[in-house]
VEXDREN-2710 file (C-alpha; in Angstrom, 1 decimal):
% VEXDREN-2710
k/r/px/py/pz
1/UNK/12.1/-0.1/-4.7
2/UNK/8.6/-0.6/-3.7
3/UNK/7.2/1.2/-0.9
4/UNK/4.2/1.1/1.0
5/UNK/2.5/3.9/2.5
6/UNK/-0.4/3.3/5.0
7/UNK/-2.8/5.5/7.3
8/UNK/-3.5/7.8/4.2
9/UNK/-6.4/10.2/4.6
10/UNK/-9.0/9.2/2.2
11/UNK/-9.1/12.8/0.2
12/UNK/-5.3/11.5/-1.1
13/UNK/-4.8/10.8/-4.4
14/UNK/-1.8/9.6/-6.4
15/UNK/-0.8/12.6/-7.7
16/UNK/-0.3/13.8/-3.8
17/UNK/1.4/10.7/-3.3
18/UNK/3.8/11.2/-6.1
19/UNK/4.4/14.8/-5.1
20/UNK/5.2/13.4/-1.6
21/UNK/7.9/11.4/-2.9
22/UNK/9.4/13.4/-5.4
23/UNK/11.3/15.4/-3.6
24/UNK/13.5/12.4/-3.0
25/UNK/14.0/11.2/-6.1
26/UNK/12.5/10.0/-9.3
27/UNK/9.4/8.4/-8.9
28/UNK/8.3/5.6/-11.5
29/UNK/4.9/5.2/-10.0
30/UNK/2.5/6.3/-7.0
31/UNK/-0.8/4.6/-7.1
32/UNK/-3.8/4.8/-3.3
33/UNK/-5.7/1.8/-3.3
34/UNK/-9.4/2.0/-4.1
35/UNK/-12.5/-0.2/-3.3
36/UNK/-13.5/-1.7/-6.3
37/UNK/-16.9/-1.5/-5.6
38/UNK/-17.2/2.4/-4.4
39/UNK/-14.2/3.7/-5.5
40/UNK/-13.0/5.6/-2.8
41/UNK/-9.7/5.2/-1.4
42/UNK/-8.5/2.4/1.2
43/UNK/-6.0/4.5/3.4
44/UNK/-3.2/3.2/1.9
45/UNK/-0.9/3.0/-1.4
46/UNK/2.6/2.2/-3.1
47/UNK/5.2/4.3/-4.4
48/UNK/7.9/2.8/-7.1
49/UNK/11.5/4.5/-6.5
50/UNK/13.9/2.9/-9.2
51/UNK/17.2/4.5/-7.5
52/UNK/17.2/2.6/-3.8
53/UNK/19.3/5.0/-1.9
54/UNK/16.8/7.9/-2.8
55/UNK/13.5/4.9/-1.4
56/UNK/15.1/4.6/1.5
57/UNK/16.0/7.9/2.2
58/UNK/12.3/8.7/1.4
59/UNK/11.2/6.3/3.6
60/UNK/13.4/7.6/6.5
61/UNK/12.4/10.8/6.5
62/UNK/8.4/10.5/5.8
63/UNK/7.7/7.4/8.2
64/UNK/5.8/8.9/11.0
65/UNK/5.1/12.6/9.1
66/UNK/1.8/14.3/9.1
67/UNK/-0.4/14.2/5.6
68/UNK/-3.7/16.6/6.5
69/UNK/-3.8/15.7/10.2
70/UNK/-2.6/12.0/9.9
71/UNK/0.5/10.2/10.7
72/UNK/1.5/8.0/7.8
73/UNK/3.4/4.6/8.1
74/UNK/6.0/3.9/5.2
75/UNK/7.9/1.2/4.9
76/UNK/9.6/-1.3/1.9
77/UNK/6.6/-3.3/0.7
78/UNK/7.0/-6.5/1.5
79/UNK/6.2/-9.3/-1.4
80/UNK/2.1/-10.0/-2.2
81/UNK/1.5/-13.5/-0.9
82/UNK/-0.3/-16.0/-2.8
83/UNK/-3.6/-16.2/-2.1
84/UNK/-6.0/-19.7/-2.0
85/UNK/-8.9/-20.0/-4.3
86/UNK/-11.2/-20.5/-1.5
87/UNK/-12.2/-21.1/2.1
88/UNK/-9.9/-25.0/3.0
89/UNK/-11.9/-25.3/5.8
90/UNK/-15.4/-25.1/4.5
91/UNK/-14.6/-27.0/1.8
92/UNK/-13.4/-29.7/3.9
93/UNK/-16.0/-29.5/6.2
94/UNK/-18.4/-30.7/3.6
95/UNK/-16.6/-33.1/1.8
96/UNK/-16.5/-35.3/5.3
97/UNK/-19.8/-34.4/6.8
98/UNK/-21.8/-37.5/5.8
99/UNK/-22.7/-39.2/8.5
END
């Protein structure tokens, strides 16, 4: 199972993530979300759980802890929605403005 983790202080890093969750289970993966531009963590990650029961225990019982002085929100990850190549309305916008 795929789980998101949000609200994450920015001095986590995957490694902390991965120990958060192993308690629970095997963990196939823990990765915080960067900037790609600085670097520096986003506040938020995913953790992979291949055994389901052991996920949503996990998630159960960290939703709503305290990670260094902030509340984190886990929950299943939903599915990544596809995402347009660009802006429909701008586009559109300049294809009809010649008048």
């Amino acid at each position: 199972m795929n789980i998101y983790v949000s609200n994450l202080s920015f001095n986590v890093t995957d490694e902390d993530l991965q120990d958060f969750f192993a308690d629970y289970g095997e963990v196939s993966s823990a990765k915080v979300i960067t900037d790609k531009f600085t670097n520096k963590s986003r506040g938020f990650g995913f953790v992979e759980m291949p055994d389901d029961e052991a996920a949503r225990k996990a998630i159960a019982e960290l939703d709503g802890g305290i990670v260094e002085g902030r509340a984190i929100k886990v929950t299943e990850a939903r599915p990544r929605e596809e995402r347009s190549g660009g802006n429909d309305r701008r586009s559109f916008s300049r294809s009809n403005n010649r008048y």
